[in-house]
C-alpha positions as a Markdown table, in Angstrom:
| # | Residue | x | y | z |
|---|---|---|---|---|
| 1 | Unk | 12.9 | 23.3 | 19.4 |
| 2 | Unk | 12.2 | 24.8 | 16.2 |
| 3 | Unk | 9.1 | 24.0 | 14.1 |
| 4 | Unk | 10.4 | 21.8 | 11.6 |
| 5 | Unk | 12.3 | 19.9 | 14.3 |
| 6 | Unk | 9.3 | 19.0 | 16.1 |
| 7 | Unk | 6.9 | 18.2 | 13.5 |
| 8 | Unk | 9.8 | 15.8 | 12.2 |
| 9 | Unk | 9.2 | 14.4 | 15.8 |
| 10 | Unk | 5.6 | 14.6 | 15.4 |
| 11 | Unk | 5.9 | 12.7 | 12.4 |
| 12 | Unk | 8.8 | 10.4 | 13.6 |
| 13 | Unk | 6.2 | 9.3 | 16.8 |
| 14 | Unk | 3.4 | 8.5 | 14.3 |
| 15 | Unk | 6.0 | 6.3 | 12.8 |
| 16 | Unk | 7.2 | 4.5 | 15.8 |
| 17 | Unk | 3.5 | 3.8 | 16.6 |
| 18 | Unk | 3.0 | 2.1 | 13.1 |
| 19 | Unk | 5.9 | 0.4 | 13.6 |
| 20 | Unk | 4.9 | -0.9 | 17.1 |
| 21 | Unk | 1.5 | -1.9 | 16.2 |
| 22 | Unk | 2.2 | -3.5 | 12.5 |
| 23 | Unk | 5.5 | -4.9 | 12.8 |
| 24 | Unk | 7.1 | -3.1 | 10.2 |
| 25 | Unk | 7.5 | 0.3 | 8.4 |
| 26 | Unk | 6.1 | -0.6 | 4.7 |
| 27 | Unk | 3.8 | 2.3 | 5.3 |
| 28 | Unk | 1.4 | 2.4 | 1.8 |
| 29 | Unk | 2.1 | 5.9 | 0.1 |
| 30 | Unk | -1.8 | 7.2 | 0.7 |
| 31 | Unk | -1.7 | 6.1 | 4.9 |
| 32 | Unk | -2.7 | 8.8 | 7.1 |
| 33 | Unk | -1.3 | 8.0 | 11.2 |
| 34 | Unk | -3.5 | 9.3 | 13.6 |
| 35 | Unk | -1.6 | 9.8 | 16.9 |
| 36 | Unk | -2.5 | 11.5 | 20.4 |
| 37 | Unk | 0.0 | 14.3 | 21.3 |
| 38 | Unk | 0.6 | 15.5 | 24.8 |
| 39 | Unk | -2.0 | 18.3 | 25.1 |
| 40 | Unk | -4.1 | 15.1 | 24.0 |
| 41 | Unk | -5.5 | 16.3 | 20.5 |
| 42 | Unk | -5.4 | 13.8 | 18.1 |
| 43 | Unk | -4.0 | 15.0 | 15.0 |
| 44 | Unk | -3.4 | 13.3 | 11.9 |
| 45 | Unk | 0.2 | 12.6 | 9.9 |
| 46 | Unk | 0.7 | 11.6 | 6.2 |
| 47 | Unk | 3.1 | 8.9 | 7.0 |
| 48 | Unk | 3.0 | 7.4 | 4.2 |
| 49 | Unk | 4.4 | 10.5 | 2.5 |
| 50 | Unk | 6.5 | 11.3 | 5.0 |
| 51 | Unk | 8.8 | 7.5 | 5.1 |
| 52 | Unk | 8.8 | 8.1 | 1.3 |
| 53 | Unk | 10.4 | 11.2 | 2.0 |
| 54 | Unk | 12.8 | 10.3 | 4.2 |
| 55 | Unk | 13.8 | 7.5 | 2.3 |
| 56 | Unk | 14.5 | 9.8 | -0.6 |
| 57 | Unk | 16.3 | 12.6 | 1.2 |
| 58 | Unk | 18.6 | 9.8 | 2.9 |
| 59 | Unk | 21.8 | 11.5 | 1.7 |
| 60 | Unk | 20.7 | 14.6 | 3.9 |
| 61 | Unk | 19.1 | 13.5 | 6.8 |
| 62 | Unk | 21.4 | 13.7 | 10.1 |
| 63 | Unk | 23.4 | 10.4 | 11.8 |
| 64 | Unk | 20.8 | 10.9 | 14.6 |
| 65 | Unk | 17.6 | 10.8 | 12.7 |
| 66 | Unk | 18.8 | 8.0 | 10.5 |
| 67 | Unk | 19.9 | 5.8 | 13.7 |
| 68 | Unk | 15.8 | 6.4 | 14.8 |
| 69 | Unk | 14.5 | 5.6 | 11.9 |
| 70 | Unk | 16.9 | 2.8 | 11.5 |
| 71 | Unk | 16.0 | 1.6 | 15.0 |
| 72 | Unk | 12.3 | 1.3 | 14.3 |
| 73 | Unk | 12.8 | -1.0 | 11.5 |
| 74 | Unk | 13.6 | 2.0 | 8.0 |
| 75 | Unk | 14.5 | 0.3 | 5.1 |
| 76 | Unk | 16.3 | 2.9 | 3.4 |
| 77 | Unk | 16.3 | 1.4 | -0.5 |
């Protein structure tokens, strides 16, 4: 996997745990996701950022990643 692929997943598995605790993916811009990854260090994403982002770069994003995010609740407009 290359390095941008995983830290979309990174990113993608902070936002699948918002979305499982809160409900929803409304994610205020300034929100910072902390999340536990398998060598169990906590690290910390800028998720708020990062939906904003994807949201915006909708036109370019793969079928794949938009059927995740889509699946977890992404309101893309």
């Amino acid at each position: 996997m290359k390095p941008r692929d995983r830290k979309w997943a990174l990113n993608y598995e902070a936002a699948k745990q918002f979305y499982e605790r809160e409900g929803h993916l409304q994610v205020p811009r300034k929100h910072v996701e902390r999340i536990v990854g398998e060598d169990q260090a906590e690290r910390e994403h800028k998720l708020g950022a990062w939906i904003g982002n994807q949201r915006s770069r909708a036109a370019t994003l793969t079928p794949g990643r938009m059927e995740l995010l889509s699946a977890i609740g992404m309101r893309w407009s």
